[in-house]
TIMI-374584 format. One record per residue: x, y, z of N, C-alpha, C, O in turn. Coordinates in steps of 0.02 Angstrom, whole numbers, padded with zeros to 5 digits, always signed. Example, Ala and Ser with C-alpha at 12.3 -4.5 7.8 and 13.67 -1.06 7.14 Angstrom:
% residues 2
+00660-00284+00390+00615-00225+00390+00660-00165+00390+00712-00166+00423/+00642-00112+00354+00684-00053+00357+00645+00002+00394+00670+00057+00402/
END
This chain:
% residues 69
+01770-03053+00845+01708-03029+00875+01691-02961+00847+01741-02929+00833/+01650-02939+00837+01594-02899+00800+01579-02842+00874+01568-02852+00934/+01584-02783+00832+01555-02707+00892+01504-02720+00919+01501-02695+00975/+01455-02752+00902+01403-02756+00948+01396-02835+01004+01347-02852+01038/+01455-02867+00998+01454-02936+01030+01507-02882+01095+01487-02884+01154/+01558-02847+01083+01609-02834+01127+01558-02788+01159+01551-02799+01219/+01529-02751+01139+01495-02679+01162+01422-02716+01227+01401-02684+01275/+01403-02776+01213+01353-02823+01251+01414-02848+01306+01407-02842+01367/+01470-02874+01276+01500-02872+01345+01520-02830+01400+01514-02842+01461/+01551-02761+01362+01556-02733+01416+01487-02693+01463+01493-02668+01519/+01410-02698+01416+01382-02694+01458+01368-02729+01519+01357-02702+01573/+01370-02813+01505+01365-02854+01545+01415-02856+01608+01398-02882+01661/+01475-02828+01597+01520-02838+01635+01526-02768+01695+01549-02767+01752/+01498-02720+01659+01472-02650+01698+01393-02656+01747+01376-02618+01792/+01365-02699+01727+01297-02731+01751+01336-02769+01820+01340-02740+01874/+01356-02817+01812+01389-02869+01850+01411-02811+01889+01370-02774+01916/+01479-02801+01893+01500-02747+01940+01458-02713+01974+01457-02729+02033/+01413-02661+01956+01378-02626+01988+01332-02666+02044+01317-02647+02100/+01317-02718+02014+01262-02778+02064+01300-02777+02106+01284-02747+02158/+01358-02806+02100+01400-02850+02150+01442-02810+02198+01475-02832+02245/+01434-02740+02173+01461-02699+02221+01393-02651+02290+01398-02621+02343/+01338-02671+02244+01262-02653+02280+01261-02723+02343+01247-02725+02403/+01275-02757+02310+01277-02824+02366+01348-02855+02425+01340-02895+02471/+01407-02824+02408+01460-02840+02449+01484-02774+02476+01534-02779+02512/+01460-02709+02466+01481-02646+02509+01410-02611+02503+01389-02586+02450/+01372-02612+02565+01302-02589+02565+01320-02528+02637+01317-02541+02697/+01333-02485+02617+01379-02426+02692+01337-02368+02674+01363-02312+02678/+01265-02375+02652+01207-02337+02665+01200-02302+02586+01235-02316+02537/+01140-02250+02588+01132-02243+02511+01165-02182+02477+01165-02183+02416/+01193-02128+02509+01239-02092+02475+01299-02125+02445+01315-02121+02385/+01327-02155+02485+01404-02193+02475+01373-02245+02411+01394-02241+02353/+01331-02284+02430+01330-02334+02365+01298-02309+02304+01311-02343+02255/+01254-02248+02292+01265-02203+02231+01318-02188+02209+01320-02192+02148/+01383-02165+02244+01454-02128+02228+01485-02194+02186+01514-02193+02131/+01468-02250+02229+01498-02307+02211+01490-02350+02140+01533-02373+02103/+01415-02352+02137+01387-02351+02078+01404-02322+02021+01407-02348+01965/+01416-02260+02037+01429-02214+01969+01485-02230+01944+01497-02261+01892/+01532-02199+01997+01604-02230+01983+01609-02293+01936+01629-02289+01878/+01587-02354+01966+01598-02422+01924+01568-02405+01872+01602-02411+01821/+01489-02377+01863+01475-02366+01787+01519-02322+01759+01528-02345+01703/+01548-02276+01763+01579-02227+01716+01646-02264+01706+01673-02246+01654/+01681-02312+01741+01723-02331+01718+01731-02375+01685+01785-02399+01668/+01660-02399+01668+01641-02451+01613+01638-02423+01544+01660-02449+01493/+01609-02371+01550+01594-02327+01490+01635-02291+01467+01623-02261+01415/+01690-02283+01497+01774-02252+01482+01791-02307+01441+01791-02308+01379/+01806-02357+01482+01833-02427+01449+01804-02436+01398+01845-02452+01356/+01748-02435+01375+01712-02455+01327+01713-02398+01263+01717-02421+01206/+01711-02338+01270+01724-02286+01225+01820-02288+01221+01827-02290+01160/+01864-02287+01239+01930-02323+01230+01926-02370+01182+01943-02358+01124/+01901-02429+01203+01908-02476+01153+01871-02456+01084+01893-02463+01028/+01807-02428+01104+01769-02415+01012+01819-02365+00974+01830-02366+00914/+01850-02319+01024+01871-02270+00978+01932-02300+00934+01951-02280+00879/+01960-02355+00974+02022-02390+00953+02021-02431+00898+02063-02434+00854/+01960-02471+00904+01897-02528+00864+01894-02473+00813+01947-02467+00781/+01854-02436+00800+01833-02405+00736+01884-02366+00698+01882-02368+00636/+01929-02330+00730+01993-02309+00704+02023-02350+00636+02027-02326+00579/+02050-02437+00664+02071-02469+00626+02009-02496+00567+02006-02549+00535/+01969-02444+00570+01928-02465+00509+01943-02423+00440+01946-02443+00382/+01949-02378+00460+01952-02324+00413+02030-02244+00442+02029-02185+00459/+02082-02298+00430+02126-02267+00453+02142-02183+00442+02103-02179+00395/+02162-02129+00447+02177-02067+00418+02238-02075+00372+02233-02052+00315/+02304-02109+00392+02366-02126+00365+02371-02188+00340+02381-02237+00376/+02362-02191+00264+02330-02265+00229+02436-02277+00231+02485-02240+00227/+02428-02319+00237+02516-02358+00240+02547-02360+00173+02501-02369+00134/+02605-02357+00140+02625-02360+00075+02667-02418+00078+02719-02415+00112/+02647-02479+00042+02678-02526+00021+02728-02527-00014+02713-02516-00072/+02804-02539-00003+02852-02522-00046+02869-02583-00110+02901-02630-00087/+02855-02590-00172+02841-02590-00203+02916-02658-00213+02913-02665-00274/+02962-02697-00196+03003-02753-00206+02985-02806-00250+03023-02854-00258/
END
């Protein structure tokens, strides 16, 4: 899978959450802002984690030395 197929998922999956937490804990509108955020930012952690991890192995700093047998 391709950065922009994983990067659509984890939007989708940060979308989902946030809905589904607007619809199964509704405990007035301060609390479900706090709530909201939270699930988004921990989508966007997750998701900057993985790119940084994803693009890393593209263009490594420490190219590996093949020993030569």
């Amino acid at each position: 899978m391709g950065f922009l197929v994983t990067t659509l998922i984890f939007v989708l999956v940060g979308v989902v959450a946030a809905l589904s937490l607007l619809l199964c804990c509704n405990r007035g509108v301060s609390t479900n802002l706090l709530h909201v955020t939270l699930v988004i930012t921990a989508a966007v952690c997750c998701w900057m984690m993985w790119a940084i991890v994803y693009l890393a192995q593209m263009k490594p700093l420490i190219v590996p030395i093949l020993s030569g047998e």
